[in-house]
C-alpha positions as CSV (number, residue, x, y, z in Angstrom):
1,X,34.4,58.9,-2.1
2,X,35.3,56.2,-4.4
3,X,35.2,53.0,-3.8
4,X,36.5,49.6,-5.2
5,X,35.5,46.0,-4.6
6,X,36.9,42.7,-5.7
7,X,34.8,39.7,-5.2
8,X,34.6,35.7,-6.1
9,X,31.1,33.8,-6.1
10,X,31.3,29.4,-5.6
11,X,31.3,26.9,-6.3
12,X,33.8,27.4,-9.4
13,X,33.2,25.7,-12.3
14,X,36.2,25.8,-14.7
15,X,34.7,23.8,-17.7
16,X,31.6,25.9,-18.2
17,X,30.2,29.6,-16.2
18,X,27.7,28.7,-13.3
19,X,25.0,30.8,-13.4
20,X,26.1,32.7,-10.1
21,X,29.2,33.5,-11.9
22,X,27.0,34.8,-15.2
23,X,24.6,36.7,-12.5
24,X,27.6,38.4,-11.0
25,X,29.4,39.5,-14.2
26,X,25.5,40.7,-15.5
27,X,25.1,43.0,-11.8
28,X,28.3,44.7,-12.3
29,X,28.5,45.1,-16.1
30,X,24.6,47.0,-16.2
31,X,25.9,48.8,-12.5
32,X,26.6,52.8,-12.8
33,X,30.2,51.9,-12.7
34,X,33.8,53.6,-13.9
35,X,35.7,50.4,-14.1
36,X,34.6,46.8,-14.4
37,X,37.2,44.1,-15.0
38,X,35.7,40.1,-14.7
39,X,37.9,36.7,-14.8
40,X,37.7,33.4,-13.9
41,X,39.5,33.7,-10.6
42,X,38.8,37.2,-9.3
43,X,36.6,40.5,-10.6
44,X,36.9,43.8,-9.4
45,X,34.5,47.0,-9.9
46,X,35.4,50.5,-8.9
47,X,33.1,53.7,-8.8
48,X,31.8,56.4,-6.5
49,X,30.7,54.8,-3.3
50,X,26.7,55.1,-3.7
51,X,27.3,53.2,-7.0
52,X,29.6,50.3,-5.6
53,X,27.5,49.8,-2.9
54,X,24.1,49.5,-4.8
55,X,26.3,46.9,-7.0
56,X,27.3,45.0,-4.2
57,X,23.6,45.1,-2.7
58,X,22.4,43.5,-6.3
59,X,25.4,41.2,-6.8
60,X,24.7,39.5,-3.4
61,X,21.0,39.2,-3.7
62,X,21.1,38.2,-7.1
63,X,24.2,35.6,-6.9
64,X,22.7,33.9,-3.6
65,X,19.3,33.4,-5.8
66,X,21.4,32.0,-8.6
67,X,23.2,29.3,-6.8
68,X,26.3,30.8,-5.1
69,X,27.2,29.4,-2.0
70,X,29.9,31.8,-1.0
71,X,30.4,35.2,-2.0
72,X,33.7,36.4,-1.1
73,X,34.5,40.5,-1.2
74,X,36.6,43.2,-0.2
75,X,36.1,46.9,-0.6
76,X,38.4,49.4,-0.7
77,X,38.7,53.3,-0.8
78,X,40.3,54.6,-3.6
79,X,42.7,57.3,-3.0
80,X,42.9,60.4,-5.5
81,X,45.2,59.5,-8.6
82,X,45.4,55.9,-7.4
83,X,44.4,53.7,-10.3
């Protein structure tokens, strides 16, 4: 099964990257992923579902100890040929 989530961490910062936000980017960029893409308003992460979900296990731990006060995600399965 693969799997895709999309997540925010706050507060937001727009003049400089809280260190949540730097955390979260850091999880899901070393994570056994297929597809990582991270912005300002919105990041998503797709891969096979053991991989996704050890990400999202790390990126809550580890942006909760960095500051974030809300962690917002969604994850989706990923049909076959859906991009």
């Amino acid at each position: 099964m693969r799997l895709r989530v999309e997540f925010t961490t706050e507060p937001f910062d727009l003049d400089e990257a809280p260190a949540h936000a730097v955390v979260a980017r850091e999880v899901v960029e070393a994570a056994e992923l297929d597809a990582v893409d991270v912005g300002p308003f919105g990041n998503t992460a797709e891969g096979g579902a053991d991989a996704v979900l050890t990400a999202v296990d790390a990126l809550l731990r580890k942006t909760l100890e960095a500051g974030a006060t809300r962690v917002t995600l969604q994850v989706n399965v990923v049909e076959e040929g859906e991009a």
